[in-house]
C-alpha positions in Angstrom: 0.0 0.0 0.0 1.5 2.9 -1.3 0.3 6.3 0.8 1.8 10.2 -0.2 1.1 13.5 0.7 2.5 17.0 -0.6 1.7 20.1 0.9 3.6 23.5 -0.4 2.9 26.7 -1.9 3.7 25.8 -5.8 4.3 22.8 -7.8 6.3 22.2 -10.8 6.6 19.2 -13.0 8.6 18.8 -16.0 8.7 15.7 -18.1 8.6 14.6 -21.5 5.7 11.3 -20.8 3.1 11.6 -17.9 1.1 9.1 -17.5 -1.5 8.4 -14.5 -4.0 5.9 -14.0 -6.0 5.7 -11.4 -10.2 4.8 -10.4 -11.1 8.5 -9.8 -9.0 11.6 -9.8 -10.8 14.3 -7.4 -9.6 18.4 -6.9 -9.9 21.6 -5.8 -8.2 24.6 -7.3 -8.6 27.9 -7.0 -7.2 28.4 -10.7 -5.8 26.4 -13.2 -4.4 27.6 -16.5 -3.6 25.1 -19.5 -1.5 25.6 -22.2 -0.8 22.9 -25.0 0.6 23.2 -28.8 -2.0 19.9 -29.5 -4.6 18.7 -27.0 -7.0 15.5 -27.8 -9.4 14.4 -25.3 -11.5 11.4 -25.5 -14.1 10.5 -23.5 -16.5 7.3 -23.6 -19.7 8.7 -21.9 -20.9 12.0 -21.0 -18.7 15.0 -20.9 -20.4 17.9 -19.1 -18.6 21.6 -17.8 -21.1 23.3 -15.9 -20.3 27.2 -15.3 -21.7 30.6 -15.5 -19.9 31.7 -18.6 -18.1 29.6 -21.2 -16.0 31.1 -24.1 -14.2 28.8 -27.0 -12.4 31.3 -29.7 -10.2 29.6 -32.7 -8.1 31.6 -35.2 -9.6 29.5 -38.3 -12.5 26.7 -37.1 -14.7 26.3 -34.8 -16.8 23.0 -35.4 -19.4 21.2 -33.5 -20.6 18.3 -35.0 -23.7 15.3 -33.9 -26.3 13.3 -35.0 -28.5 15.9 -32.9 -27.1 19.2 -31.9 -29.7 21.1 -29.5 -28.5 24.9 -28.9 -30.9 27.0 -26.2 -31.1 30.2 -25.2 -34.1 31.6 -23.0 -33.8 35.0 -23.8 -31.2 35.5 -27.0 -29.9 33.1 -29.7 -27.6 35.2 -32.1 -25.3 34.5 -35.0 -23.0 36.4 -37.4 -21.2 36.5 -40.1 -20.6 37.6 -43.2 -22.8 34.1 -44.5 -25.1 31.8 -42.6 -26.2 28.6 -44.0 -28.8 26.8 -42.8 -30.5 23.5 -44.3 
């Protein structure tokens, strides 16, 4: 039985391979920033982000794409561009 703890004010890991396995991975930040030149994640079941504002931006394409794509809004729905297709 293998049992760890770290406790400090900042964290650093540098590596060329991570890899982590594990049942469940649980925690609590205050703020976590991400950067990665390519970034593929899979998931086999339901991904869901839950917050009061979400933002996505890309330089070139943007693409969301399903069998059934449902987009809500209570109050305002809005596109733009310089051409909308629909159909």
């Amino acid at each position: 039985d293998l049992t760890g703890e770290v406790v400090g004010r900042q964290f650093r890991l540098i590596a060329g391979s991570l890899k982590l396995v594990g049942g469940m991975l649980s925690t609590v930040m205050e703020r976590v920033h991400h950067f990665s030149k390519h970034y593929l994640r899979t998931t086999d079941g339901t991904d869901r982000v839950s917050a009061t504002h979400i933002e996505r931006e890309a330089k070139q394409l943007l693409r969301m794409e399903a069998e059934h794509t449902l987009v809500n809004g209570s109050k305002l729905i809005k596109a733009r561009g310089s051409q909308i297709h629909f159909g």
